[in-house]
Structure formats: structure tokens, C-alpha cells
C-alpha positions as CSV (number, residue, x, y, z in Angstrom):
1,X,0.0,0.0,0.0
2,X,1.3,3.3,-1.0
3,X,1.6,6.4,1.0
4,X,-0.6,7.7,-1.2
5,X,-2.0,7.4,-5.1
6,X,0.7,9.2,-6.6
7,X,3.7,10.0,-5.2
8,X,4.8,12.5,-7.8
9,X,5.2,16.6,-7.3
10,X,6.7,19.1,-9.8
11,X,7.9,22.5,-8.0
12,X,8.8,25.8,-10.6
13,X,10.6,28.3,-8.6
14,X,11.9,31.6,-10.3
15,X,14.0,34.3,-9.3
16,X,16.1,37.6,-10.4
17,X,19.1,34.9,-9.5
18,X,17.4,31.6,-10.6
19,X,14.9,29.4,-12.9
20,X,14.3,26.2,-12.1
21,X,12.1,23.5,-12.5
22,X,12.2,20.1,-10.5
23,X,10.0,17.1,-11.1
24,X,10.4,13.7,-8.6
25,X,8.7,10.4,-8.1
26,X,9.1,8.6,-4.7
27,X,7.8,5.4,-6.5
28,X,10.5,5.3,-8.7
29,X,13.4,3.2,-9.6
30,X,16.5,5.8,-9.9
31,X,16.3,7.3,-12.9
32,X,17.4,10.9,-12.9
33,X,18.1,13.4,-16.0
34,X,20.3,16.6,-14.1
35,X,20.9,20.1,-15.7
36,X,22.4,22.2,-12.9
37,X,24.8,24.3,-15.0
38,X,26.9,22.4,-12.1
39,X,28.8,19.4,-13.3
40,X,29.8,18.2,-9.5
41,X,25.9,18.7,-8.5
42,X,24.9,16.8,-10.7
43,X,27.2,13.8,-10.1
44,X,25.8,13.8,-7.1
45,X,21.9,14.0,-7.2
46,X,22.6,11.6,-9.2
47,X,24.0,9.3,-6.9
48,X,21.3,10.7,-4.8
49,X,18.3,9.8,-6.9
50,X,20.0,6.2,-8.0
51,X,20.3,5.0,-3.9
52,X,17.3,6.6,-2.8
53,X,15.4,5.2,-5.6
54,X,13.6,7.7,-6.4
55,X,13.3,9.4,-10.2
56,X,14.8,13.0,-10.3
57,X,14.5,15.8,-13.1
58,X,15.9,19.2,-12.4
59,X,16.7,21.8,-15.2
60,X,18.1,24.9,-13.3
61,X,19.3,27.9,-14.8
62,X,21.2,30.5,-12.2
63,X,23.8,33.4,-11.9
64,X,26.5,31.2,-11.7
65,X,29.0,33.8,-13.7
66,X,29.0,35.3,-9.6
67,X,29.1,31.7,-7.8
68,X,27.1,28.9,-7.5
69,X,25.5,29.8,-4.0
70,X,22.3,30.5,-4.9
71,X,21.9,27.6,-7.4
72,X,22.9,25.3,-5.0
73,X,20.5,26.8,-2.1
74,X,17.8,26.8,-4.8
75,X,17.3,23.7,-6.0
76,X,17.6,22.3,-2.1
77,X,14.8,24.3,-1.5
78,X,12.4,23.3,-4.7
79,X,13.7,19.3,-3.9
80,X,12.9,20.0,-0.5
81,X,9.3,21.6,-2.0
82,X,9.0,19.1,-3.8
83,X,9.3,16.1,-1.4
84,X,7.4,17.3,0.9
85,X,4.4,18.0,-1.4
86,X,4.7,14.2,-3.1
87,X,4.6,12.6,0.9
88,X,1.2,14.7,1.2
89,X,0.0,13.8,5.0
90,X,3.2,10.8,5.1
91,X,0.4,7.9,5.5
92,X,1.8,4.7,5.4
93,X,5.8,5.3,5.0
94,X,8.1,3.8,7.4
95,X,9.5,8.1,8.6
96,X,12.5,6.9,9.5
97,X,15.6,6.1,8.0
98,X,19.2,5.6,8.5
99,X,22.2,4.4,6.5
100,X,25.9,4.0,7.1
101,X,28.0,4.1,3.7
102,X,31.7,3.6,3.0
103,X,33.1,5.0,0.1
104,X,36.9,3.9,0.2
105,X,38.6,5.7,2.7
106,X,35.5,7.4,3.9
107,X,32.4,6.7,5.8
108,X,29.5,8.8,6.0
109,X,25.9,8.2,8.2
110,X,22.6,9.7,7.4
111,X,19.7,9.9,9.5
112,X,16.2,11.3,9.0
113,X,13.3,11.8,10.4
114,X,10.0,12.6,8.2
115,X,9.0,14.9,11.4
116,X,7.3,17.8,10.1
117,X,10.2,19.5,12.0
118,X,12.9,21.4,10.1
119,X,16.2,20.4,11.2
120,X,19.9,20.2,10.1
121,X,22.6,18.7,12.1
122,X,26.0,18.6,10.1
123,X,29.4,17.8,11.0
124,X,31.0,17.0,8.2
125,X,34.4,19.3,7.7
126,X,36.2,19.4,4.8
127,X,39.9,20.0,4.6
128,X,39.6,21.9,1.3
129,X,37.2,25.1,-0.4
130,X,36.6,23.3,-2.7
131,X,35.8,19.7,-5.4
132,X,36.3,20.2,-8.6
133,X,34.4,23.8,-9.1
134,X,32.3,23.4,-6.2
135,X,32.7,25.1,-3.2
136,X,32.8,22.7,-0.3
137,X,30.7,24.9,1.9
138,X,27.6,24.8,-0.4
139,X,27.0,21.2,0.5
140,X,25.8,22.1,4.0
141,X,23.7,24.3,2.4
142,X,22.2,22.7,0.1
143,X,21.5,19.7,2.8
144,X,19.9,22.8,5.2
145,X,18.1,24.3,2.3
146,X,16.5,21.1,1.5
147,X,16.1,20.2,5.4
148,X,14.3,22.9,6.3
149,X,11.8,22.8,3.0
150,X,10.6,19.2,3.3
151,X,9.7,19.5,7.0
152,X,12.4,16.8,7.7
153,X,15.1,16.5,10.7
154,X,18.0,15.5,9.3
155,X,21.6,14.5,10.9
156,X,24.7,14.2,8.7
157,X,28.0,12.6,10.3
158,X,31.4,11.9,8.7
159,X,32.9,9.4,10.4
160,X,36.4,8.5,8.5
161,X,37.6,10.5,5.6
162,X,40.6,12.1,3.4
163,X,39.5,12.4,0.0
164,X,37.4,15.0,-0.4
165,X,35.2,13.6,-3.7
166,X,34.8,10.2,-1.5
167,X,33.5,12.4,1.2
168,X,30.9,13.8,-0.4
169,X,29.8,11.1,-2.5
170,X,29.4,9.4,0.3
171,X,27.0,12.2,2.2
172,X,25.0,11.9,-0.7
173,X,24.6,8.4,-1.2
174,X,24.1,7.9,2.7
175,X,21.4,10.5,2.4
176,X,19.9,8.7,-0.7
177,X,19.7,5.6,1.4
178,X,18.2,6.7,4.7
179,X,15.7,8.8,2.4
180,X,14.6,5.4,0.6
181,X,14.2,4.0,3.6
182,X,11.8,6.4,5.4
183,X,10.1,7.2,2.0
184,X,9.3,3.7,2.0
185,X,5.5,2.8,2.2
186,X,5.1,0.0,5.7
187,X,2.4,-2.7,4.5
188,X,1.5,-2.6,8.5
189,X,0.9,0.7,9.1
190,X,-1.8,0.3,6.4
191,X,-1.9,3.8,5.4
192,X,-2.3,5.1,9.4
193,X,-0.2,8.6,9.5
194,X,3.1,7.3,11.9
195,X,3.2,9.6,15.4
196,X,1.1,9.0,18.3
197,X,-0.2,12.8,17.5
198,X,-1.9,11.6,14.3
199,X,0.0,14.2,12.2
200,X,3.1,15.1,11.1
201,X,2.4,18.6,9.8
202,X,4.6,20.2,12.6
């Protein structure tokens, strides 16, 4: 039994500093077609969407001849949007999740709750500004952006690392994970809303 009928949400969000439109589908099987403008974002919703199962479509279009701040923050927010408008009232999923994933040298663990309560804890440093083009800073905010905009608490640890590409593909794909698993619709809740308050709007 599904969380609900469809599972799907589109989310358009324009700007002086951004266009973007982002299209999921929780009941999906990975598939994900990425147009950042941000070659190392997209390598990594990608290996977002593949672990968390779910199918990902983002065409964004930002100011990213100043820096690639507010694309980054942006298209947290519209995945956050969007994820939280696709749960609807979170009937039936599991809410939690958690996931614990090496990538060579480095481990990283996810954790989230489907709360209704905005939260990001991160402690994930990074001996370097920056991966490839990226600035490493923008990954914490990218993970707050989308925290705080799908009504989710969410707690990112690194707990072994050097290499700072391994690092973050490891956040990601430890995120991806713990988000398929409290995504996930739980044949015994049979479609009941998971919290002893009967809602988790907040």
C-alpha cells in the first residue's frame, strides 16, 4: 500500500538569481536526467536519486558567472518543496531512516526523520574550499536548504575521511539511502499517519 495514489510533485521556482524547474517520483526506480549548469551537483543527485530510488529531473538555470551559491541553495529548496508536497499527509511510509555508507577511505551516516520539523545537524568538515568547481561549503547548504523545506530533521556525520570527492559522495549516497528507507510505504501501518499525535504537519 502506498503512501498515497501518486507520489509524484513538480515544484517551478523563479527568481532575479534563478529558474528552475524540478519534477520527482518517490515510487521510482532511480532514474534521474540533471541540468544544474553544475557538473559536480549533478554527479551527485545523481547518486542521490540512484540510492534513494527515487526518479529526479531538475533543469536549473542560475547566476552562476558570480558563484554557484544560490543555485545550490535553490534547487535544495524546490527538492525540498517538492518532497514534501509528493509525501502529502506521510500515510503509510516507514518516517525513519538511516544508512551507514563507505566510500573507500570514507564513511558517511545519514539519519532522518520525516517529522514535520525542520532540522539540520552537520558535521561534516572538509579539509579543502573546494571539489572540482564546487565550493565545499555549499553542500551544508544545500543539505539545510533542503532540510528545512521538506519538513524533515536530518543528521549528517562523517565518520572516516581524506579524500574530499569520496566524502561527499558518500553524504549523498548515505542521504539517498536513509531517504529510501523512510520514504518507504510499511504494509503494517496500512496507510495510518506514523506519530502518536496523528499528524506530522509540525
Amino acid at each position: 500500500m502506498s503512501a498515497s495514489p501518486s507520489r509524484r510533485a513538480e515544484i517551478v521556482r523563479k527568481t532575479s538569481e534563478t529558474d528552475i524547474r524540478l519534477s520527482l517520483d518517490l515510487d521510482g526506480t532511480g532514474r534521474s536526467e540533471l541540468a544544474s549548469g553544475i557538473g559536480f551537483l549533478d554527479h551527485m543527485l545523481t547518486a542521490l536519486s540512484k540510492h534513494s530510488l527515487i526518479d529526479l529531473t531538475v533543469a536549473a538555470k542560475g547566476d552562476l558567472h558570480i558563484d554557484f551559491h544560490h543555485t545550490v541553495e535553490d534547487i535544495g529548496i524546490v527538492l525540498g518543496q517538492a518532497l514534501n508536497k509528493a509525501l502529502g499527509e506521510k500515510r503509510g511510509i516507514r518516517r525513519y531512516g538511516s544508512a551507514l555508507v563507505p566510500m573507500d577511505e570514507a564513511l558517511a551516516e545519514a539519519a532522518i526523520d520525516i517529522s514535520g520539523r525542520p532540522f539540520l545537524a552537520w558535521t561534516v568538515p572538509f579539509a579543502r574550499d573546494k571539489v572540482g568547481e564546487m565550493d565545499t561549503e555549499l553542500f551544508e547548504e544545500f543539505f539545510r536548504a533542503f532540510a528545512m523545506n521538506a519538513g524533515i530533521t536530518l543528521h549528517i556525520t562523517l565518520k572516516a575521511g581524506t579524500n574530499q570527492h569520496h566524502i561527499a559522495e558518500g553524504v549523498f549516497k548515505a542521504v539517498g539511502r536513509a531517504l529510501r528507507m523512510a520514504v518507504e510505504p510499511d504494509p503494517r501501518m496500512a496507510g495510518a499517519i506514523p506519530s502518536t499525535k496523528g499528524s506530522l504537519a509540525g
